[in-house]
Biopython code that builds the backbone (N, CA, C, O; Angstrom):
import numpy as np
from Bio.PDB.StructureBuilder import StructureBuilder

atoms = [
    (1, "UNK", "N", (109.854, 96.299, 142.663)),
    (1, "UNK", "CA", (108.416, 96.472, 142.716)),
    (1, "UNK", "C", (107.998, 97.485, 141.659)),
    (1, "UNK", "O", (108.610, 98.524, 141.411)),
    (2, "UNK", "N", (106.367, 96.867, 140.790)),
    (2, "UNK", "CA", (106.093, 98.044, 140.076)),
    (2, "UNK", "C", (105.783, 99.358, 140.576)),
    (2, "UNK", "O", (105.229, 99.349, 141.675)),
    (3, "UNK", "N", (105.959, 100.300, 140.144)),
    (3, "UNK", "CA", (105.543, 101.837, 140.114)),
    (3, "UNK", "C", (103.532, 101.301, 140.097)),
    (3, "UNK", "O", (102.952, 100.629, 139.244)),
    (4, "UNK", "N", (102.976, 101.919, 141.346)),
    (4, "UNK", "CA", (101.249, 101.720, 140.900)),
    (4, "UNK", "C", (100.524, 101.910, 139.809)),
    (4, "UNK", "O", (99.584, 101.223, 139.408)),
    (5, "UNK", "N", (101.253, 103.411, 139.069)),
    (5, "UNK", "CA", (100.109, 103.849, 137.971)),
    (5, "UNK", "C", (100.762, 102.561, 137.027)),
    (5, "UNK", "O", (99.893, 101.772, 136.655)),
    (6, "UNK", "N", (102.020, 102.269, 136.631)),
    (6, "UNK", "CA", (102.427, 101.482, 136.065)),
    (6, "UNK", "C", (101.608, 100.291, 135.697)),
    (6, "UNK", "O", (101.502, 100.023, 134.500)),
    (7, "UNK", "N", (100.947, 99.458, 136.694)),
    (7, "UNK", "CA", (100.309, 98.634, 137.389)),
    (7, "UNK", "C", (98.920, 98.475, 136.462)),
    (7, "UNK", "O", (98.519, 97.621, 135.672)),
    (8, "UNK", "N", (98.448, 99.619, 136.921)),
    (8, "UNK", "CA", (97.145, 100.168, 136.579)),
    (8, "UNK", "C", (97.294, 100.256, 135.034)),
    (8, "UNK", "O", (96.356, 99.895, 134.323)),
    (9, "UNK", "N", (98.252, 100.645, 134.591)),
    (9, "UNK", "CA", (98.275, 100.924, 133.198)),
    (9, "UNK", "C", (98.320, 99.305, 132.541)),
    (9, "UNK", "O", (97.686, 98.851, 131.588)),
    (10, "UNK", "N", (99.067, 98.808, 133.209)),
    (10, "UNK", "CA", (99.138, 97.061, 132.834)),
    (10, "UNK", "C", (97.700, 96.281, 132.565)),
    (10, "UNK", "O", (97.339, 95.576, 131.622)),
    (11, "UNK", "N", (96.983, 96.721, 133.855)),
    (11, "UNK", "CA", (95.177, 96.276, 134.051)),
    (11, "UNK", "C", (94.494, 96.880, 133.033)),
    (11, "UNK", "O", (93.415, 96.367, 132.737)),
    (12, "UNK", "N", (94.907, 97.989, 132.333)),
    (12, "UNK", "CA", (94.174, 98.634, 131.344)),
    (12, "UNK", "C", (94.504, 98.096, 130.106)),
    (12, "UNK", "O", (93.644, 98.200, 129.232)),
    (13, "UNK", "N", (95.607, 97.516, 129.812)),
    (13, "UNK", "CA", (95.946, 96.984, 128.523)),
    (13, "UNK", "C", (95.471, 95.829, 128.464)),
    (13, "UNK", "O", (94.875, 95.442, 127.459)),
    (14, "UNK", "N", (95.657, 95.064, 129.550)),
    (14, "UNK", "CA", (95.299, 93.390, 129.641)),
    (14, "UNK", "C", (93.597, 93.504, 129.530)),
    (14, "UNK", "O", (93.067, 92.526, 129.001)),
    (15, "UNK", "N", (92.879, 94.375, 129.884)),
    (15, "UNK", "CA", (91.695, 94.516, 129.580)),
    (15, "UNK", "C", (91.059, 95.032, 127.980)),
    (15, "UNK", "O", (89.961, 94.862, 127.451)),
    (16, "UNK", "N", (91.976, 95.539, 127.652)),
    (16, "UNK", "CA", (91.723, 96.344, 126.475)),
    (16, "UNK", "C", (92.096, 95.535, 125.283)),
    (16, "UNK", "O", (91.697, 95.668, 124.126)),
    (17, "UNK", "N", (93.005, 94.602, 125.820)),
    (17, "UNK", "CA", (92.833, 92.914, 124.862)),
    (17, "UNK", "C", (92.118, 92.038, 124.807)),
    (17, "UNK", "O", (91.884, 91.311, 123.841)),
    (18, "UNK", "N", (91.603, 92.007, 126.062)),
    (18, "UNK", "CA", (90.717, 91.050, 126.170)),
    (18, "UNK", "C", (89.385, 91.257, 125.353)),
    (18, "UNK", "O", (88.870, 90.423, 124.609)),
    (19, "UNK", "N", (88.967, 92.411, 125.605)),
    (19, "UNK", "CA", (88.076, 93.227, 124.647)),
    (19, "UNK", "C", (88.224, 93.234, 123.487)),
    (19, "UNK", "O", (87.250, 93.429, 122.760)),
    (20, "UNK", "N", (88.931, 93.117, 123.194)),
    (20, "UNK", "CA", (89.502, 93.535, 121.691)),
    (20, "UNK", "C", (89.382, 91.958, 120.574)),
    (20, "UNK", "O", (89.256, 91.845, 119.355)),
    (21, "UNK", "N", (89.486, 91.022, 121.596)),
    (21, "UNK", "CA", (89.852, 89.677, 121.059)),
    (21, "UNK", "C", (88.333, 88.860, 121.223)),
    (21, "UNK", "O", (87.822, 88.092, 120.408)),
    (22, "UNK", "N", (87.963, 89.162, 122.149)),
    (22, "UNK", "CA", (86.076, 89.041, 122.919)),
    (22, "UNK", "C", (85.048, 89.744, 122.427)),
    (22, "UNK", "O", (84.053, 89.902, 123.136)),
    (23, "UNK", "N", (85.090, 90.125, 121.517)),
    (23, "UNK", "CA", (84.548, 91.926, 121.129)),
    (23, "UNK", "C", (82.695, 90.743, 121.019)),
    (23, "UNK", "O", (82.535, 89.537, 120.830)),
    (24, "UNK", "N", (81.697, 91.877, 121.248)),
    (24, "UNK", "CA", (80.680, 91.033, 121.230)),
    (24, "UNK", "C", (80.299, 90.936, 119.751)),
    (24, "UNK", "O", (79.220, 90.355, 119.634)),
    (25, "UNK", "N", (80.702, 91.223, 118.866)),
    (25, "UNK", "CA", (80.185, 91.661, 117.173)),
    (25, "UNK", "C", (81.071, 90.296, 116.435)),
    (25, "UNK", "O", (80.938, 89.925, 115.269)),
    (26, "UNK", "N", (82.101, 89.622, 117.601)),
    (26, "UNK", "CA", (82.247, 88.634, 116.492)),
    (26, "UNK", "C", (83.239, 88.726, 115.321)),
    (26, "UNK", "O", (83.491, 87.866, 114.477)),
    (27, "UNK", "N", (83.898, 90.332, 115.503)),
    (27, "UNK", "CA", (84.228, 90.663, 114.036)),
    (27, "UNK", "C", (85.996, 90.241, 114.140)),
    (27, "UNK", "O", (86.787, 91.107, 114.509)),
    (28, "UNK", "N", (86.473, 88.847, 113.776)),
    (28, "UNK", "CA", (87.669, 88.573, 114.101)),
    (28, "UNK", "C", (88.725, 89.310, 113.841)),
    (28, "UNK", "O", (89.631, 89.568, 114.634)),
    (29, "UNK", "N", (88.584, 89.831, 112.195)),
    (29, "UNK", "CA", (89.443, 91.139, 111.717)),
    (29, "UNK", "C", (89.445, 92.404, 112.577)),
    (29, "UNK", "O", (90.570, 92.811, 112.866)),
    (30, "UNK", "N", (88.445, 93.081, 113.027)),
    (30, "UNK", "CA", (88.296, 94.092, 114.070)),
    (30, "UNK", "C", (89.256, 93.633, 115.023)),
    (30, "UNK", "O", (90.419, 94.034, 114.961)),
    (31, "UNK", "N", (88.940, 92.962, 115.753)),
    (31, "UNK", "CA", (89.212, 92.465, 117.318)),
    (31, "UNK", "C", (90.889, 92.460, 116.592)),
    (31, "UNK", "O", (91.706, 93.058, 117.293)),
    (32, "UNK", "N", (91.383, 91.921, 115.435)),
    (32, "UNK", "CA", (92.400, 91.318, 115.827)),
    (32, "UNK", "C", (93.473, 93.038, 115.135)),
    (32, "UNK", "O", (94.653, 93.052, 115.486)),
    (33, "UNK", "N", (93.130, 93.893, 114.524)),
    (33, "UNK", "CA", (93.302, 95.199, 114.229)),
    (33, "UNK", "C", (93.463, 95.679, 115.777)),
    (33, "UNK", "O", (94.494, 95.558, 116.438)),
    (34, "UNK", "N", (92.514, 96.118, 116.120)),
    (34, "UNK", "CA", (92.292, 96.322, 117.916)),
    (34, "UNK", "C", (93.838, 96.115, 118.411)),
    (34, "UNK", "O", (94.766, 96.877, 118.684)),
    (35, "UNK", "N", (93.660, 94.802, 118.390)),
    (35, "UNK", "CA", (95.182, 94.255, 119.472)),
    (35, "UNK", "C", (96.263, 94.553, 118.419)),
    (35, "UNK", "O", (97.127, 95.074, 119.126)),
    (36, "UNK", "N", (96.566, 94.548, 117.634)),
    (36, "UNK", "CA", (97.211, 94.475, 117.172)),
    (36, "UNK", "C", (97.956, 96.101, 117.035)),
    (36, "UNK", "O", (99.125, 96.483, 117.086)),
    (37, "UNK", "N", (96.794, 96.717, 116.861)),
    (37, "UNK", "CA", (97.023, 98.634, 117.352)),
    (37, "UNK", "C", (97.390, 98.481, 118.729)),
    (37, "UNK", "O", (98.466, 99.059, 118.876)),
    (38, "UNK", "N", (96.999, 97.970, 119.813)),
    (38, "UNK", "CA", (97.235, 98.231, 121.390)),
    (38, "UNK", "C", (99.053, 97.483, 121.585)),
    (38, "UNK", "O", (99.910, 97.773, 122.419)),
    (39, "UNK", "N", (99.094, 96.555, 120.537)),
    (39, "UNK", "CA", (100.959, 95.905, 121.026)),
    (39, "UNK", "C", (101.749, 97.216, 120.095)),
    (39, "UNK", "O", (102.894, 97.533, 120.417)),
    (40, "UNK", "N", (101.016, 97.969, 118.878)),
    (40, "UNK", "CA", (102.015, 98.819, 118.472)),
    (40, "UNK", "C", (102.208, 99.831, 119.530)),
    (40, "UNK", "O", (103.354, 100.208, 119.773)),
    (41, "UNK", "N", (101.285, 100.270, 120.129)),
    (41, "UNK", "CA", (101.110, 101.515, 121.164)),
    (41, "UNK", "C", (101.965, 101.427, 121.941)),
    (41, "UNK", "O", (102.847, 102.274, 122.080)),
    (42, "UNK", "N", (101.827, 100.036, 122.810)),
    (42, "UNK", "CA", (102.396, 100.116, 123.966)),
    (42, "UNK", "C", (103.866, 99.501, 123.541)),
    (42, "UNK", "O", (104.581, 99.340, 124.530)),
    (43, "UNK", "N", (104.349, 99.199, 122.552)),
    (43, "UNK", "CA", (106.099, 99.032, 122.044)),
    (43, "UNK", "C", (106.253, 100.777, 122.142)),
    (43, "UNK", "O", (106.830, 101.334, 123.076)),
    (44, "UNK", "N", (105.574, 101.546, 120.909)),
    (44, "UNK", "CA", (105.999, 103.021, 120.733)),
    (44, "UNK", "C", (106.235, 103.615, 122.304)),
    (44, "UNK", "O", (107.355, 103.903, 122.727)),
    (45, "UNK", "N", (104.942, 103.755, 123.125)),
    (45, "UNK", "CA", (104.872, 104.587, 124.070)),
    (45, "UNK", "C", (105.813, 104.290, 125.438)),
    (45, "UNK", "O", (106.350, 105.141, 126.147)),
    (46, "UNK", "N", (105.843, 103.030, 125.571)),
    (46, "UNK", "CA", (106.195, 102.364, 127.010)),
    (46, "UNK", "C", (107.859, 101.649, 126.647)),
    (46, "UNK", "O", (108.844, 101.644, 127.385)),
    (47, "UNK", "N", (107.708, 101.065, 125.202)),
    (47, "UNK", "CA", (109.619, 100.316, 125.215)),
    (47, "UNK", "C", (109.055, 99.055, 125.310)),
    (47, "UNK", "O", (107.898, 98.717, 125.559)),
    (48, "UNK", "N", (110.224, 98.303, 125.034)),
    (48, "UNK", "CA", (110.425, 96.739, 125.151)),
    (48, "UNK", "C", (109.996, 95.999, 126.352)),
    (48, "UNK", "O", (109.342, 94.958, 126.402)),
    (49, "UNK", "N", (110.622, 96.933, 127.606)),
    (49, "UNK", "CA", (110.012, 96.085, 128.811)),
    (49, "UNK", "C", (108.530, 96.308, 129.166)),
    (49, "UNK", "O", (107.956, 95.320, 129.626)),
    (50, "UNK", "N", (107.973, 97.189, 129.060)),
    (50, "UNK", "CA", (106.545, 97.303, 128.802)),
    (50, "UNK", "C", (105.551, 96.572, 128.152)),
    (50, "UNK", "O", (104.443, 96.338, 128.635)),
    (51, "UNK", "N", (106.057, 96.112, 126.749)),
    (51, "UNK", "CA", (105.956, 94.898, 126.064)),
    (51, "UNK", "C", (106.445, 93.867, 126.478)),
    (51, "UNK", "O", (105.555, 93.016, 126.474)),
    (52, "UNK", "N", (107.816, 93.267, 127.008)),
    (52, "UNK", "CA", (107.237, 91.897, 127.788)),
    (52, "UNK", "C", (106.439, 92.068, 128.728)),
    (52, "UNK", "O", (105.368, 91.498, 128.520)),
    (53, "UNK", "N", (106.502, 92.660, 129.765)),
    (53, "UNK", "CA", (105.743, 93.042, 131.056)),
    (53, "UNK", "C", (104.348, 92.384, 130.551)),
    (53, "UNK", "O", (103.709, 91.647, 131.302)),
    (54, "UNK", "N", (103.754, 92.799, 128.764)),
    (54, "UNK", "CA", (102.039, 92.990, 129.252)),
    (54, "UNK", "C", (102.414, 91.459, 128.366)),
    (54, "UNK", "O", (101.708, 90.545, 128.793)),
    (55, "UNK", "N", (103.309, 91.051, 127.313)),
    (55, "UNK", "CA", (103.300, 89.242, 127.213)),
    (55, "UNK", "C", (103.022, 88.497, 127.851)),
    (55, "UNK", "O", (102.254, 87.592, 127.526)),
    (56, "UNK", "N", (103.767, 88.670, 129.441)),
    (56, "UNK", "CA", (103.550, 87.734, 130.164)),
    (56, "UNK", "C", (102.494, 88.047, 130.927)),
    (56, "UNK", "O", (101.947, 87.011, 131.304)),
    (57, "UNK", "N", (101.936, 89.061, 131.342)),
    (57, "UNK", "CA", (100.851, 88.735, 131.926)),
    (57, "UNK", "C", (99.806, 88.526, 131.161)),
    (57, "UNK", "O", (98.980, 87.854, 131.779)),
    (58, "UNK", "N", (99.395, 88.845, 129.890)),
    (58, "UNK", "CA", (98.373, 87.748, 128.901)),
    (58, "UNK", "C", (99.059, 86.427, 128.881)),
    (58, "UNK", "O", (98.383, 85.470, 128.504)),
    (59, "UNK", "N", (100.100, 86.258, 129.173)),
    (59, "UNK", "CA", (100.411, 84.445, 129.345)),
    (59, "UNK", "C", (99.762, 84.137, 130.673)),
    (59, "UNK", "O", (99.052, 83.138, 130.792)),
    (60, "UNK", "N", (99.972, 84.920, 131.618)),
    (60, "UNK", "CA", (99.470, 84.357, 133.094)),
    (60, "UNK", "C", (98.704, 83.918, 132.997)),
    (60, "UNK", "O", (98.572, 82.698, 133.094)),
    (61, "UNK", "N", (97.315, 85.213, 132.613)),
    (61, "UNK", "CA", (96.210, 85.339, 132.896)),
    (61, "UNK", "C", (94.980, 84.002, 132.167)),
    (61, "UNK", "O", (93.905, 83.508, 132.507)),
    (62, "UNK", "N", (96.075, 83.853, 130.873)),
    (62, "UNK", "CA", (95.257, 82.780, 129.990)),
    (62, "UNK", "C", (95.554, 81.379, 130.662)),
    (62, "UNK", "O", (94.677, 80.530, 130.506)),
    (63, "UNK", "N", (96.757, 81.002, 131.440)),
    (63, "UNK", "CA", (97.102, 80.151, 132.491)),
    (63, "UNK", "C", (95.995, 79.692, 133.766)),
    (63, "UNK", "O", (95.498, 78.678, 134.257)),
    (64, "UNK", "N", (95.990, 81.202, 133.926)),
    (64, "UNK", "CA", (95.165, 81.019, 135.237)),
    (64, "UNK", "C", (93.380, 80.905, 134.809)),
    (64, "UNK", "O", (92.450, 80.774, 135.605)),
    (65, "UNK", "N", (93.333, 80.971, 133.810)),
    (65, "UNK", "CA", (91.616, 80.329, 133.021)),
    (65, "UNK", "C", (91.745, 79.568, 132.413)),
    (65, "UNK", "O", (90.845, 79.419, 131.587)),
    (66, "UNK", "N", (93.138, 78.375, 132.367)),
    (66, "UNK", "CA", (92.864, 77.409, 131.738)),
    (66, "UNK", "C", (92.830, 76.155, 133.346)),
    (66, "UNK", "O", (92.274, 75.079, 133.570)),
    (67, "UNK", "N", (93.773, 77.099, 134.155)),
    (67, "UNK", "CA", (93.430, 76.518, 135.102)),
    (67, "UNK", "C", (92.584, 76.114, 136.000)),
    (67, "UNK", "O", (92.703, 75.095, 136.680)),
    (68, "UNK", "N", (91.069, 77.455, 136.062)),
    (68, "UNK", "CA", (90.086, 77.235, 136.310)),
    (68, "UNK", "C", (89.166, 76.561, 135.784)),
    (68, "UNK", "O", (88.318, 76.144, 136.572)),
    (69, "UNK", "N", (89.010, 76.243, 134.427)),
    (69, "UNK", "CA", (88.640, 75.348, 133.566)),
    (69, "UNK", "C", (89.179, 73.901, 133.627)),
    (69, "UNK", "O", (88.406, 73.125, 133.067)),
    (70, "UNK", "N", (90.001, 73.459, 134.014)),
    (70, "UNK", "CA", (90.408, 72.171, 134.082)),
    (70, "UNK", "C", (89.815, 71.873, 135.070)),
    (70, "UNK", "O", (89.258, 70.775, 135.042)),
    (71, "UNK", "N", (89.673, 72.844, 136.528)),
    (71, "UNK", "CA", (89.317, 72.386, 137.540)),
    (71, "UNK", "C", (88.277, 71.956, 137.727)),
    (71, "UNK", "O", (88.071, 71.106, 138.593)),
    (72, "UNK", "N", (87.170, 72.543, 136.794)),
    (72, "UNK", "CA", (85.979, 72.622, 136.579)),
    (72, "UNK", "C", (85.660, 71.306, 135.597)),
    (72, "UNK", "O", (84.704, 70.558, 135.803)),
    (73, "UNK", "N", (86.330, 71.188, 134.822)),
    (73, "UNK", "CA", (86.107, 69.770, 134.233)),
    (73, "UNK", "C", (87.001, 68.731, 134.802)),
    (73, "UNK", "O", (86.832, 67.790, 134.026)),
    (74, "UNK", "N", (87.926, 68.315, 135.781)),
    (74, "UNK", "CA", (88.668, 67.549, 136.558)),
    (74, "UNK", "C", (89.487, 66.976, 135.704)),
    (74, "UNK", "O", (89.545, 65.755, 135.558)),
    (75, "UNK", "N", (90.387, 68.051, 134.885)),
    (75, "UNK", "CA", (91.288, 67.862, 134.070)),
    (75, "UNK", "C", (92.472, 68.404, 134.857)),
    (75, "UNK", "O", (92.312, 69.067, 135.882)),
    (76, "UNK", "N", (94.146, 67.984, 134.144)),
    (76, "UNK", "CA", (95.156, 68.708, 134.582)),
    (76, "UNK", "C", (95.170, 70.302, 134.008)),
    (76, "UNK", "O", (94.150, 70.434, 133.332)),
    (77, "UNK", "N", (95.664, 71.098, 134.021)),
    (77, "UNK", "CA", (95.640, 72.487, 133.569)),
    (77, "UNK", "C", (96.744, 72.160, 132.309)),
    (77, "UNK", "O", (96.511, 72.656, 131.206)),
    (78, "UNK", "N", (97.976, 71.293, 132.511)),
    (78, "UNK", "CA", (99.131, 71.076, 131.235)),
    (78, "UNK", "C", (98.268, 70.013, 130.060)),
    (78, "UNK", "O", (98.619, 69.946, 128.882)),
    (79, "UNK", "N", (97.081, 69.214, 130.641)),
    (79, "UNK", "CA", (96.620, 68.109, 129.827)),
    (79, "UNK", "C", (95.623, 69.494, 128.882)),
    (79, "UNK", "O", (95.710, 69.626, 127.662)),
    (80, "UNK", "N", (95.017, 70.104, 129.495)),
    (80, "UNK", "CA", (93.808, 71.087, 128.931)),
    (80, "UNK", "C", (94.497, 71.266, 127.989)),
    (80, "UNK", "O", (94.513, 70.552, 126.987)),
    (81, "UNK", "N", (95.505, 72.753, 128.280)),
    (81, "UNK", "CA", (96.235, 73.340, 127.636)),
    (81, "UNK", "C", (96.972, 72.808, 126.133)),
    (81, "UNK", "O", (97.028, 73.599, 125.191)),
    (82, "UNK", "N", (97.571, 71.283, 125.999)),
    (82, "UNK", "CA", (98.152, 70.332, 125.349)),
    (82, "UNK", "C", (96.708, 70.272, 124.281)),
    (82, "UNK", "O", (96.937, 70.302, 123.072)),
    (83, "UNK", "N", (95.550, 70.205, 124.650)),
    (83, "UNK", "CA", (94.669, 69.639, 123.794)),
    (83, "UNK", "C", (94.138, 71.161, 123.058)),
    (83, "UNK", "O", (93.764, 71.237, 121.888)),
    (84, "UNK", "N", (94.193, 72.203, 123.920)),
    (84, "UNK", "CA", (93.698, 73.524, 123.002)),
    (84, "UNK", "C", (94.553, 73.941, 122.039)),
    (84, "UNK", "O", (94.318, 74.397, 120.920)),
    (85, "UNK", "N", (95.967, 73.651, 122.822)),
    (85, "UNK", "CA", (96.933, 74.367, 121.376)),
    (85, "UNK", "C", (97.459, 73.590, 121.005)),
    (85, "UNK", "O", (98.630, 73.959, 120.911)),
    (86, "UNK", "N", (97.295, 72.142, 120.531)),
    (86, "UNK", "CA", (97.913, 70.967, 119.711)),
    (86, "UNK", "C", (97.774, 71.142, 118.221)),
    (86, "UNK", "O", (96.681, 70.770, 117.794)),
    (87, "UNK", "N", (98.428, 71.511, 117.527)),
    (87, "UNK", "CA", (98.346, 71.420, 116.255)),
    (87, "UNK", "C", (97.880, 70.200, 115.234)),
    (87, "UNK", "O", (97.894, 70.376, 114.016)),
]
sb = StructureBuilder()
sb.init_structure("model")
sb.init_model(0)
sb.init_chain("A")
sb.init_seg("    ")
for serial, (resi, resn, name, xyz) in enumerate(atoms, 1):
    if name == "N":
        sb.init_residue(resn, " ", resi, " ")
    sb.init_atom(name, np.array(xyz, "f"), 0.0, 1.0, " ", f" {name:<3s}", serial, name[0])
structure = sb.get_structure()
């Protein structure tokens, strides 16, 4: 089991990407500087498992809104997904 502040610190990063990538200005270079400063931080400060730790939960989380979105259009969540990141 995680440590709480641990936790909390996880909710703060996964937010602080989301922000970062959402930014309301639009500015893709910003936003993507942003995150891109927050994965150096948290490699330096926290280590490797800290860094997968917050991978996978930006994998979850983008899972679990593609999943609400399919539902919402009466799609599968693997069919959605297949058509957003199809090259």
């Amino acid at each position: 089991m995680s440590h709480p502040s641990a936790e909390a610190g996880s909710a703060r990063n996964l937010l602080e990407a989301m922000r970062a990538v959402l930014s309301d200005d639009h500015n893709y270079e910003r936003g993507l500087a942003s995150l891109q400063s927050l994965v150096d931080r948290i490699a330096r400060d926290e280590g490797d498992a800290a860094l997968r730790d917050f991978t996978a939960a930006l994998s979850l989380g983008l899972a679990e809104a593609l999943e609400r979105i399919a539902h919402h259009q009466g799609l599968g969540a693997t069919d959605l997904a297949e058509v957003w990141f199809a090259e």
